[in-house]
C-alpha positions, 0 to 999 in steps of 0.5 A: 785804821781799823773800825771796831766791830759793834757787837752783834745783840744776842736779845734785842727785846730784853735788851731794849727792856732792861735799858728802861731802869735809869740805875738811880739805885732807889731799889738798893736800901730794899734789897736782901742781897745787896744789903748784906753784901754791899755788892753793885753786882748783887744789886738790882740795878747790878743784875740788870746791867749784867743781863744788859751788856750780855743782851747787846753782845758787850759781856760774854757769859761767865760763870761770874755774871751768871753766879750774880743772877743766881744769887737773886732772891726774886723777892721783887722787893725792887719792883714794889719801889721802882719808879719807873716799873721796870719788870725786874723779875720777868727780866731774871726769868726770861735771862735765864730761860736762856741760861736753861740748855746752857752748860752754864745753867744758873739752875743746878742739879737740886733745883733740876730735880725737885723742879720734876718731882714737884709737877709730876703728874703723881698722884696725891696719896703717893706725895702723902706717902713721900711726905710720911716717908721722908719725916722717917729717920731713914728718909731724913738720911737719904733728903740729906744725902740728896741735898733736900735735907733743909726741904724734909727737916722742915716739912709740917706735922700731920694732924689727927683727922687732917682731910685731904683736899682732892679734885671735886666740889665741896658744897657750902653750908646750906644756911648760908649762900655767899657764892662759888669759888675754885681752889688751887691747890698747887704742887706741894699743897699734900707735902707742904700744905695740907692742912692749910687746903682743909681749913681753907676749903672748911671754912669757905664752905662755913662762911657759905661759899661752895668750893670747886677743885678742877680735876685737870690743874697742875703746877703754877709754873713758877718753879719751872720759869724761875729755873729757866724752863719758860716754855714748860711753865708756858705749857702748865699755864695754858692747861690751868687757864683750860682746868679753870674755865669759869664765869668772870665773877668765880675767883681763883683761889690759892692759899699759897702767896707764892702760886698766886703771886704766879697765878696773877701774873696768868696774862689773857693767853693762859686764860683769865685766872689773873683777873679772877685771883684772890688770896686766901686771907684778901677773899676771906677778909671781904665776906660777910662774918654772920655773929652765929659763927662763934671764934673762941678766945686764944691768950696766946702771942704770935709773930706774922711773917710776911711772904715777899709773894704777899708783900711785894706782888699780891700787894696785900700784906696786912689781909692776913693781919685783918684776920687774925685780928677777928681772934679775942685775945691773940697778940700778933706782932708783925716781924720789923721791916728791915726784915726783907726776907727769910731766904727760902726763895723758891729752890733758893733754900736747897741751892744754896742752903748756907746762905739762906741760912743766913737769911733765915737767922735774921728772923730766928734771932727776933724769935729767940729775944721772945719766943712765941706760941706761934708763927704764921706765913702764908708761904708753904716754903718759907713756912718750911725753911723756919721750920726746920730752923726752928726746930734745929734750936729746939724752939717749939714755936708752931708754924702755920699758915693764919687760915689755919689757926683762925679755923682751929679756933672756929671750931673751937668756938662751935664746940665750946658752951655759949 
């Protein structure tokens, strides 16, 4: 008789990791993917038996099963329902950390290049330029032979008098003195949040808080890890836990749900910039509002969009709600929460455009039923991808981030009669 061979482990750490979901499929009815396909496969509990069997040697990599991990959103809508808290997205990362020198690599060519553009050490008036180039009829043309086309389409209008927020500090108003903080500004805060940085920066400072940008931040990481390039987002993690030193009590601040759902997971190593992070709208909502700082009235309807990041990581969705809410006569309605999330995901969007198309006509149906003056994210990405939807339908309905209009109206408030 022959004995069979028990396949050699290929990882026994992210074997023994994946073995603690029991399947029990409670992550099923949340997830975007397996919603829409009805695909074990493209479930959870499907990726993680995948990546199981391929970690103790039972599954060979395939096309097949690597095309499953790619089609992951990493919303991380399971992990917010997990009884058992299995880290489904550290899981993916560290999966295709192995994928990344492989000729099967789940990342492609887009995802490659936008990844190094985005970090690149250039300096910020030459991300501005790219930005002014790339909303030009001759840059649209060349985004779009590129496959950027979704990025470029959705980038946001310049406004007259925008700051560019650059490393230094920014003193708080005199008046008041509330205490400090240190802004992150992430890669694409000049191309895709610029103006989001500025009314965050001017109304800190308003509300008495003196805002330090370190000069030697970079990237968060997160591109780099979810593309399967683990020891280069390693390396960007250790450079900004050194660019934030600062007393345990200074919060990091980012404005983007995104970086900072990356930013909280920085574990001691990458220093302590995830124990002092705050979002934007969580940190606003805990100060004090002195009654001088005067928010003019806007009769206008409004739809809040709320970024997996926010929702299922940083865990405070209704901050940005708590804001707006300080606005006389703003009448915000939350999208439905059947609504998981809007396919920008990340490189997602430019990866496979088609279905986050699919994802993202979900929540512009909702918008065509009652078109609204505005729709607020806190995600430069998903901000970026209704965007471009939205202007694709001709809808003119403005997307920003809920800082920025609270800060418009701010400044309304100090320029009209009393």
């Amino acid at each position: 008789m022959f004995e069979e061979t028990a396949p050699a482990t290929r990882d026994p750490e992210l074997a023994a990791t994946t073995d603690v979901c029991v399947k029990c499929g409670l992550c099923l009815p949340h997830c975007p993917t397996y919603l829409k396909t009805s695909d074990e496969n493209e479930s959870p509990r499907g990726r993680l038996s995948l990546i199981q069997g391929w970690a103790q040697g039972a599954l060979e990599l395939t096309p097949k099963l690597t095309d499953h991990i790619d089609h992951c959103l990493l919303c991380r809508s399971c992990e917010a329902v997990c009884p058992a808290n299995v880290p489904y997205g550290r899981i993916v990362d560290d999966f295709r950390a192995h994928l990344h020198d492989s000729p099967l690599e789940g990342g492609n060519r887009i995802n490659a290049m936008v990844v190094r553009f985005l970090k690149a050490e250039q300096p910020r008036f030459l991300q501005s330029g790219m930005g002014r180039l790339a909303r030009s009829s001759a840059g649209q043309s060349i985004a779009k032979q590129l496959g950027l086309g979704t990025l470029t389409e959705g980038l946001p209008d310049t406004p007259p008098g925008l700051r560019n927020i650059k490393p230094g500090r920014y003193p708080n108003n005199p008046d008041r003195l509330q205490g400090e903080a240190q802004l992150f500004l992430g890669c694409t805060g000049t191309l895709l949040d610029a103006e989001t940085l500025d009314s965050a920066v001017r109304l800190l400072n308003a509300l008495g808080i003196a805002v330090d940008v370190p000069e030697a931040q970079g990237c968060c990481g997160a591109l780099d890890l979810h593309a399967g390039g683990k020891d280069d987002a390693l390396a960007l993690m250790r450079r900004n836990g050194a660019a934030f030193e600062g007393p345990p009590t200074t919060p990091v601040i980012s404005c983007a749900t995104g970086c900072g759902a990356m930013l909280k997971d920085y574990t001691r190593e990458q220093g302590d910039i995830g124990a002092r992070h705050a979002d934007i709208s969580s940190y606003l909502e805990r100060l004090e509002w002195p009654d001088s700082l005067k928010i003019a009235p806007l009769e206008a309807n409004a739809i809040l969009q709320s970024p997996c990041s926010l929702r299922n990581v940083l865990k405070t969705p209704d901050a940005p709600l708590k804001l707006l809410e300080k606005i006389p006569g703003l009448k915000i309605k939350a999208l439905p929460a059947h609504i998981r999330c809007c396919g920008a995901a990340g490189s997602f969007m430019l990866n496979h455009p088609d279905e986050a198309q699919s994802y993202r006509q979900v929540i512009l149906d909702q918008l065509l039923a009652a078109p609204p003056r505005f729709l607020l994210s806190s995600n430069p990405g998903c901000s970026a991808h209704l965007r471009a939807g939205l202007r694709a339908l001709g809808l003119e309905v403005e997307v920003i981030h809920p800082v920025t209009l609270l800060w418009r109206q701010i400044q309304a408030g100090q320029t009209s009669p009393a």
